[in-house]
N, C-alpha and C positions, 0 to 999 in steps of 0.2 A: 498410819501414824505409829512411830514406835512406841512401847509405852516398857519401864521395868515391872517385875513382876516378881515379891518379895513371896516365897512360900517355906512352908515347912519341911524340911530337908531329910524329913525318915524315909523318903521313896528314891528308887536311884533315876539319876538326871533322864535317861533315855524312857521311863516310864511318866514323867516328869512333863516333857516334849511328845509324847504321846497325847497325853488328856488336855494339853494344853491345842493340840492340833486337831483333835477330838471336839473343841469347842469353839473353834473358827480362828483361831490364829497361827503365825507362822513363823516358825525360829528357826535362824542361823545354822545349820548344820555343824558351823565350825566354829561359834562362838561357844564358850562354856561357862555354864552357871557358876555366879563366882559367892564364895562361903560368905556371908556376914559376921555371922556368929555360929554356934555350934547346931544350933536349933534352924537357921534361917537362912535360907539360902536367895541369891537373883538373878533373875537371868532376862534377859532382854527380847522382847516378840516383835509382832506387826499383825499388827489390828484396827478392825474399827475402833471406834469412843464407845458402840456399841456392846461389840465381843469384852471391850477391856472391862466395861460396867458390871457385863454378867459374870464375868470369874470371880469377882469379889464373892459371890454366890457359892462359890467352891468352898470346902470345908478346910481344906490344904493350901490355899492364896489365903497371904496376910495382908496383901497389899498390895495396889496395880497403880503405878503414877506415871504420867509421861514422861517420857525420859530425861526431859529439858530438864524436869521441875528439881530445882534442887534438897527439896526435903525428901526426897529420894534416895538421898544419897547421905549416909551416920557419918 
């Protein structure tokens, strides 16, 4: 399932796509994380409901929603 994936944006995107692939998901080589705000950044995986559950767990994920979901999107 795809799911967005709202995180904190002090690390650069390839360290980003590392911990994110570190924790059982898997992102687009050639999509790029797109800016929210100055603090907040999203970028888009492929995950279980599982993996997406546990990132919330991460200290740097503000936020994991399926990408359908439109509160997802400011």
């Amino acid at each position: 399932m795809n799911w967005l994936v709202t995180y904190a944006g002090a690390q650069p995107e390839e360290e980003i796509r590392r911990r994110l692939s570190e924790a059982g998901a898997e992102t687009d080589p050639y999509a790029e994380a797109i800016p929210m705000t100055k603090e907040e950044w999203v970028i888009e995986i492929t995950a279980s409901a599982d993996v997406a559950t546990r990132l919330t767990d991460l200290p740097w994920v503000l936020a994991v929603h399926p990408q359908s979901d439109p509160s997802a999107y400011r």
